[in-house]
Each structure stands twice: as C-alpha cells, then as structure tokens.
N, C-alpha and C positions, 0 to 999 in steps of 0.2 A: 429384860427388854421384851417389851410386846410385838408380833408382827401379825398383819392379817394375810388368809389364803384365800384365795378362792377356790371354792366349793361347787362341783358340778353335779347333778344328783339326774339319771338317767333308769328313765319305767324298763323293767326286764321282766320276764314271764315271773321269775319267783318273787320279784317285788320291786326298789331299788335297787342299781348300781349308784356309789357314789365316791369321789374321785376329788384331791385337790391339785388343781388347775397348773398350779405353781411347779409342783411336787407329784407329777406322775405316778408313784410308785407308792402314792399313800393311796389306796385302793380299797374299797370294803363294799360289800353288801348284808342290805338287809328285808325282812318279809314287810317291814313300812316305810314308809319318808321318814318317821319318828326316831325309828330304830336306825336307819340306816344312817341318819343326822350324828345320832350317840356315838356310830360302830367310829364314822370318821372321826368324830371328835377325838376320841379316845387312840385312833392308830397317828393319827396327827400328836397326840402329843407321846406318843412312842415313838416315833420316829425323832423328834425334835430330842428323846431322852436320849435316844441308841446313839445320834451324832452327837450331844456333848459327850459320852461316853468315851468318845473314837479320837477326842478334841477336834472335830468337822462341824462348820458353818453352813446353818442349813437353809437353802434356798430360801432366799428375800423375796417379797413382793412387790417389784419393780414396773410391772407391767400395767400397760393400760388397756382399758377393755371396754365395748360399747357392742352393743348390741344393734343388729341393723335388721329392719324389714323388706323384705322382698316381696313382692307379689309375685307366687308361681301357680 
C-alpha cells in the first residue's frame, strides 16, 4: 500500500528543518533542502518500518490543506 505525507521543510541557521505534517515526530534536519529532502525520506520510511514492527498503523493522509494569502 502506498500513502502520501506531507512534507514541510523550514530555513534554520544550520540549514533545513524538515518535518512530515501528518506524522509530527518524523523530524530531521539537514546543511541543504537536498539533504534535508533525503534525511526525511529516509526517517519516513523508518518510521513506517518500526510500526509494522509493533503491528501499529501508521498515520494516514486524511487531511486537506490549502494554502491562503494574507496581506500583512
């Protein structure tokens, strides 16, 4: 089964933070957007490994999201 995350990628002094939206606790940083893209990739599908491990279903992508402009 496939599912998609969303991926939120925030600039920090040492480079990237980056973070799936879904899945709070899938967390990583990296010195690029490149790297930091990989680091998540890579704890996302650790995370998705350690809960069939546990036989635990791991957060679905349910949500809907849009993005809205403000003028401040």
């Amino acid at each position: 089964m496939k599912s998609f995350y969303t991926a939120k990628y925030t600039p920090i002094d040492s480079g990237y933070m980056g973070q799936i939206v879904e899945w709070p606790e899938v967390v990583t940083e990296g010195s690029t957007l490149e790297e930091c893209r990989a680091m998540l990739e890579d704890a996302l599908k650790e995370m998705v490994a350690a809960y069939a491990d546990m036989k635990k279903e791991p957060p679905l992508n349910k949500a809907f999201f849009e993005q809205l402009l403000v003028e401040i």
